[in-house]
N, C-alpha and C positions, 0 to 999 in steps of 0.2 A: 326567592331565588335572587343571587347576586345580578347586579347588572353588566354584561360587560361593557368594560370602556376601553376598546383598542387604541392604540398607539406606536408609532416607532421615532427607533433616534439609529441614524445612520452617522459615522464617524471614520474618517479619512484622514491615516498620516503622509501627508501630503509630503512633507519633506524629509521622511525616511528617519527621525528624529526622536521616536517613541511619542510624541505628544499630536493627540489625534485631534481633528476637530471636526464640531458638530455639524453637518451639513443636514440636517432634519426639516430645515426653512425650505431645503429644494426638494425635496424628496415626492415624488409623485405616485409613484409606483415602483413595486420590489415583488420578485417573484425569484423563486429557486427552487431546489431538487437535489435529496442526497438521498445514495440506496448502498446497499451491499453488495458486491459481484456473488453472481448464482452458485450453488452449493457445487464446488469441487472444480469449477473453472479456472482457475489459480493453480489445478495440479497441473494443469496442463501447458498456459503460458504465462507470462509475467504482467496477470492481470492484475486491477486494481480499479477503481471508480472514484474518481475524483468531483466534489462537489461543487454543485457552479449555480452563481445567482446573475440576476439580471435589472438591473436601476433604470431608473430613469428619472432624471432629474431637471425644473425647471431651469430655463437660461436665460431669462428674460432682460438678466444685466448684463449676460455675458459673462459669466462670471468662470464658466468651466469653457469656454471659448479658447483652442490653445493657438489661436489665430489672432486675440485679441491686446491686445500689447497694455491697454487698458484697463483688464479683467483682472479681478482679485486674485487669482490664482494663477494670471501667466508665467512667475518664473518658476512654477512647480509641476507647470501641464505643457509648456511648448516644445517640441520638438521629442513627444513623447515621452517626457520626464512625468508622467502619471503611470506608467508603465509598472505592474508588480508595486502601485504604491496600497501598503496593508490596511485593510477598512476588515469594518467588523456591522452588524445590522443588529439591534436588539428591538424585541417586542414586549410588549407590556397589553394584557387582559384587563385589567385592574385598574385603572387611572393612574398606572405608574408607580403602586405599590410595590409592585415587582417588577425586575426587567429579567431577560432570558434571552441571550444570543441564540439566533436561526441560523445565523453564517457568519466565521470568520475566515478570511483570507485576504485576495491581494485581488487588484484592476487588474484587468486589460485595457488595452486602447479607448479612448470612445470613440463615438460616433455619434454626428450632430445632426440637428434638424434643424432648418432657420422660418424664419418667420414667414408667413403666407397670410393667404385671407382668410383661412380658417383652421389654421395650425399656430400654436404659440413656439418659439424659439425651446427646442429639448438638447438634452444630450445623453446617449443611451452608455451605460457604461455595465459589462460581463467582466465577471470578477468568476473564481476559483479558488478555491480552498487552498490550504500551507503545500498541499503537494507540489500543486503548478508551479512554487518557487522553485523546489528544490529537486524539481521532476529529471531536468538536465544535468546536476551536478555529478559528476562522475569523481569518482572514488578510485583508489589501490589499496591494499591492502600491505602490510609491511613483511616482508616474509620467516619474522622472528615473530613478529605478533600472531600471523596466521599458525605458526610452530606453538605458542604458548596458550592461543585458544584451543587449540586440539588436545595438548598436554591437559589444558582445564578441565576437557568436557564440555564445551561451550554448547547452552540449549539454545532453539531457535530465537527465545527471546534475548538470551545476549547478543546473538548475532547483533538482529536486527538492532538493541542500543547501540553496538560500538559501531555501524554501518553510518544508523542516524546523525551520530554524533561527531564521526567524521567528514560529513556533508554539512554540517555547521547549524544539526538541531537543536538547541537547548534542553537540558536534564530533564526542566521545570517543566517543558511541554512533552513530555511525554508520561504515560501513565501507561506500565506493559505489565501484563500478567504472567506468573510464573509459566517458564515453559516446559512441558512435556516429553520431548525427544534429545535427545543429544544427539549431536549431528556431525560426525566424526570428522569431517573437512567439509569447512565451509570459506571461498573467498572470493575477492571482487577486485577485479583488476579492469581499469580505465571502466569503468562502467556506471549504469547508474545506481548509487546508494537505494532510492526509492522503489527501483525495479525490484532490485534483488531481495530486500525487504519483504514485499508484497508475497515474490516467488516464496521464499523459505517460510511466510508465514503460511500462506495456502498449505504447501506441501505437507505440513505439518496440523492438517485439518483449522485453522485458523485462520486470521484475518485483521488486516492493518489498514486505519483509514483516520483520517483526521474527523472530529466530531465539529458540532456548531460553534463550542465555545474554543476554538483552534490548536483543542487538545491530539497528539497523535496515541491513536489508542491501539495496542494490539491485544486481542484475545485470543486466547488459546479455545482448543477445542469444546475444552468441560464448561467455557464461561457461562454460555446462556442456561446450566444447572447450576452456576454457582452464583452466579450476580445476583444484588436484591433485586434488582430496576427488572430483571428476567426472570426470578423466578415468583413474585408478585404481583398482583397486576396492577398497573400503573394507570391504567387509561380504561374505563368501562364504556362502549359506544354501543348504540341504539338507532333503533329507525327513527327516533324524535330526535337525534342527534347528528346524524347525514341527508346528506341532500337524495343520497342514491348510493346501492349496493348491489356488489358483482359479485359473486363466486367463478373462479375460474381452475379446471382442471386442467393440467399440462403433461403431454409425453415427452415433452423434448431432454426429460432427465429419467428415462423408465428404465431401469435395465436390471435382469436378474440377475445377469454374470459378472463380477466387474474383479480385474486382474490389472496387480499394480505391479509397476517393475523399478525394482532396486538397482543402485550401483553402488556396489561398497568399492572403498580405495583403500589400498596399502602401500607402505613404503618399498618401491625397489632396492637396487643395489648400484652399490654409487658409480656411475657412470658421467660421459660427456652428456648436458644435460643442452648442451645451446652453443653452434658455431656461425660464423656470418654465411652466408650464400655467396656471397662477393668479397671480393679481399680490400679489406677498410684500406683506405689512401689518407693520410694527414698531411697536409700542406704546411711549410715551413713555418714555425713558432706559432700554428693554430691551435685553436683549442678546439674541441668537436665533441660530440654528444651519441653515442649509438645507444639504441634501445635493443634489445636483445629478447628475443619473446618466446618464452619457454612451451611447449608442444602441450606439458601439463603442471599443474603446481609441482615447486617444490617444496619435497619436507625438508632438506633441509640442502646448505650450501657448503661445499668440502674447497670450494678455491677458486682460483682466478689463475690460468695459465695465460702467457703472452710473450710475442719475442718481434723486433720493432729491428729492419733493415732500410737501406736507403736504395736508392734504385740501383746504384751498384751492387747492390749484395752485402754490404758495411752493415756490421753490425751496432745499430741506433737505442738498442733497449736500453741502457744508461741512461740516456736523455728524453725519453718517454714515459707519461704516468697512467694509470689506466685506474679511476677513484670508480669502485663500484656501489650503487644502492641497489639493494636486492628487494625485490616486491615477492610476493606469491607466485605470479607467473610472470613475471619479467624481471630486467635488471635494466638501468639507465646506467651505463656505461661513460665516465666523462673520460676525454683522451686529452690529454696534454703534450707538443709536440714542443720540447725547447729544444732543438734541434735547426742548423739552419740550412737544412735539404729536406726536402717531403722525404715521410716513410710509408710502408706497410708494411701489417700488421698480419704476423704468420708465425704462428700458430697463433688463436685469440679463439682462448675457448673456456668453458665455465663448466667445472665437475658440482654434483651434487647429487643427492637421491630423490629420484623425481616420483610421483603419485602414480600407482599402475591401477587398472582395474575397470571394470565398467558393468555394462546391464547383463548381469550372471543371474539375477533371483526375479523368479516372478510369483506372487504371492496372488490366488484366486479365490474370491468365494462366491456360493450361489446361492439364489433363493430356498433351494430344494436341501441344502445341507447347513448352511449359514442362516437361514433368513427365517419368513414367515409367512411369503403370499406367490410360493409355486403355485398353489393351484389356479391363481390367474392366468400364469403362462402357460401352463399346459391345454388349455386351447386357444393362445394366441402367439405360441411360438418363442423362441428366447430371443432376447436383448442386450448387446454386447458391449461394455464399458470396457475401455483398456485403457491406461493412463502410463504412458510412458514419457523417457527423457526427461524426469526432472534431478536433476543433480542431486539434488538436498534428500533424497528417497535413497539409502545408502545399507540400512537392515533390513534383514528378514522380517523383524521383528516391527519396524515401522512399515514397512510395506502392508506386511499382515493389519496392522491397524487401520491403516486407511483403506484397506480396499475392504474391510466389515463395513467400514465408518460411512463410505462412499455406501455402500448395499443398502444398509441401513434407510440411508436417505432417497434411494432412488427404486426401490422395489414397489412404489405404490404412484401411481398418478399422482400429479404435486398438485395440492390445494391450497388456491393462495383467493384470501379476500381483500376485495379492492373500496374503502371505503370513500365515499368521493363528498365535497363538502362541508367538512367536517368542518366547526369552527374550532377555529386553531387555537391548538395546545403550544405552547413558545417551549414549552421545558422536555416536547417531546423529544425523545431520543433513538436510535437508530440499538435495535435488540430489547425497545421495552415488550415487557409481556402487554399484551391485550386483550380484552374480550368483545365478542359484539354479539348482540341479542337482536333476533329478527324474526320474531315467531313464523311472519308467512313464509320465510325462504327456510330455516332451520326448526327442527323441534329441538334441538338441543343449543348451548350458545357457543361459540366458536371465540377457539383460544387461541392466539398465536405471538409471532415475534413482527415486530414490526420493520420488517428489511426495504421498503421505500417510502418518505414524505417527497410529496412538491407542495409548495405551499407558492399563497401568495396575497400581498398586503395592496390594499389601493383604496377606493372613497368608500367602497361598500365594507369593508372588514379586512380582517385577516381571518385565512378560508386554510386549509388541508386536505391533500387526500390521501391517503394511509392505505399503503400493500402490508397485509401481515400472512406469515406462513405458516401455518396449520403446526402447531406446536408437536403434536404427537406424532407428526410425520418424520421430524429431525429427532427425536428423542423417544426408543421403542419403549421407555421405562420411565417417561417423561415426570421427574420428582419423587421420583423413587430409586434414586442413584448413593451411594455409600460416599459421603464426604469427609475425608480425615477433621479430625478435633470438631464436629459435629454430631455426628451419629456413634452410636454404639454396636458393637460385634453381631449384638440381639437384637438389632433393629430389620434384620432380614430383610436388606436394602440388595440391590443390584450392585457389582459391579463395574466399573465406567470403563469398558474397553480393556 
């Protein structure tokens, strides 16, 4: 048997510069935790799970001291200029044959400890994944663009790149799988890119989250039948291989009924789409800005009326300009007054065809005619999943999918095994397939996906504990699914939804 030889190299760009450096000399201890958010949480709000590690690093020079005026690093750490600075953590089994990113992202603050009689000088520094940068940046949507995705057919996974992409994520980091639903209007106005992401990928039975090596990954619903890393097993774990094993049953996702509700949108008829509340005032040769905030998207923009008097009644609209940029659901109105008496602005109104429609379809299904384990509920009574209010749920036809897709997964108590101690796998990934063999607890061996690591590196090793989800519970036909340019007609495969 090999021997392991654990190791890490921590790396920090300090000066936001791309050129990172080795801080491995301080490195004391490192512990972190990435999982999945729970099967169909995401229909419901703009969830997401963000990964986050924990350092601790010797300071014996001072050297991360942002109080030190002295310390290697003060003009990159004082005054909170370590703030979102990007570090990445790699592990090595091997004696450093290989390396394998556990986390990359960005610091937060630290926080210091100074010297005592029996404490050495530390500085503990919480870091988070690519999300926590770009968790605030708020986005618009252009409302000729929003017109030409809908013209396209835009699926959830173009959303989500031209979202990401306008939030200032790089092409390179991301890695999305083809998407499944067209999603007939989809837009983001002043909000966050990362939210709405999350939302339209859930809605859409999938899932968007940054991995170790600070790739943003979305997968669609079919991935964990389609990936190698998931449908292979990547990791075989044993009672000579943990420290200790849990099986755990859970209700908190049991339900035979589950009803999902749709909103579809269509284009009205063109009408005043947006007037002020208050009668805009412009003050002599200013220039002024109104935002203008439409009640719902529009598809599209038919004009700009406006007519500009001075307090007399004189009419000022000659000497007035009113430049419109049109979003999706807004317009920023710039007003230019070369006039040299204030005016207002009467009539100042915006015609266009706005988005009508809303929660009309609700799509059900149950154990007893969809599924395969009424007879549990029929002596314990039914369990009601309803999944409404998500915008991006817009067909029948998507509604119907996800509310099988949800039954599917929630008709049977959820089994998830918790394996604790594990020595750490560096290249483990979040959705590899797993097995674990434990004759006293199972007669058979238990397969699953692996949806939480915490892991954690210090004098004794680098350690894992591993949550993986009972593979046949998410999947009623688990590898035995019909995959185009794979299988053949005569392969008497399933289906995928």
């Amino acid at each position: 048997m090999a021997v392991r030889v654990e190791s890490a190299r921590l790396w920090v760009d300090w000066d936001f510069d791309g050129t990172y450096t080795n801080e491995s000399a301080y490195l004391i201890d490192a512990s972190g935790d990435m999982r999945l958010a729970p099967v169909g949480a995401g229909l419901m709000t703009a969830t997401g799970i963000v990964s986050q590690m924990r350092l601790t690093l010797s300071n014996l020079s001072g050297r991360f001291s942002p109080q030190r005026t002295d310390g290697a690093l003060y003009a990159y750490i004082r005054d909170g200029k370590s703030y979102h600075a990007p570090c990445y953590l790699e592990i090595s089994v091997d004696g450093g044959s290989n390396w394998y990113r556990v986390f990359t992202g960005v610091l937060k603050l630290p926080q210091e400890t100074t010297l005592t009689r029996d404490r050495t000088p530390a500085v503990t520094f919480d870091a988070r994944s690519p999300e926590e940068r770009y968790l605030q940046q708020r986005i618009s949507v252009a409302q000729a663009t929003f017109a030409a995705q809908h013209d396209a057919g835009y699926t959830e996974a173009e959303y989500i790149e031209a979202w990401l992409d306008a939030a200032g994520v790089a092409a390179g980091d991301m890695t999305l799988d083809a998407g499944l639903f067209v999603i007939p209007y989809a837009w983001v106005d002043d909000e966050s890119a990362v939210e709405e992401a999350w939302r339209i990928a859930a809605a859409c039975g999938g899932r968007l989250y940054c991995d170790p090596d600070g790739e943003w990954r979305f997968e669609n619903m079919a991935h964990w039948q389609t990936a190698a890393r998931s449908t292979t097993t990547q990791f075989a774990l044993s009672r000579s291989t943990m420290d200790s094993f849990e099986l755990r049953l859970d209700d908190g996702d049991l339900y035979n009924i589950v009803t999902v509700e749709a909103s579809p949108r269509a284009p009205g008829g063109v009408d005043v789409i947006w007037e002020p509340d208050d009668l805009p005032l412009v003050a002599p040769g200013a220039t002024t800005t109104i935002t203008a905030r439409f009640d719902t998207a529009a598809e599209s923009i038919s004009g700009l009326q406006f007519e500009a008097a001075d307090d007399g009644g004189n009419s000022q609209t000659a000497n007035v300009t009113v430049t419109p940029t049109y979003y999706a659901q807004r317009a920023d109105l710039v007003v230019v007054n070369s006039s040299a008496v204030r005016v207002r602005l009467y009539p100042l109104r915006i015609l266009g065809v706005a988005l009508v429609g809303g929660p009309e379809i609700e799509e059900r299904r149950t154990s007893a005619d969809d599924g395969a384990n009424q007879a549990f509920f029929d002596d314990r009574g039914d369990r009601t999943l309803s999944v409404r209010g998500n915008a991006y749920v817009q067909t029948r036809a998507h509604a119907a999918t996800m509310a099988q897709y949800l039954l599917d997964r929630c008709e049977y108590p959820r089994l998830t095994a918790l394996a604790s101690g594990v020595p750490g796998q560096p290249s483990m990934r979040l959705g590899d397939r797993v097995t674990v063999a434990d004759a006293p607890t199972m007669s058979a061996t238990f397969t699953g996906y692996v949806t939480a690591v915490a892991w954690n590196f210090d004098g004794d090793g680098f350690r894992q504990n591993v949550e993986a989800l009972q593979a046949s519970q998410l999947f009623p036909n688990d590898g035995e699914y019909f995959v185009l340019g794979t299988h053949t007609f005569s392969s008497n495969r399933y289906v995928f939804y």
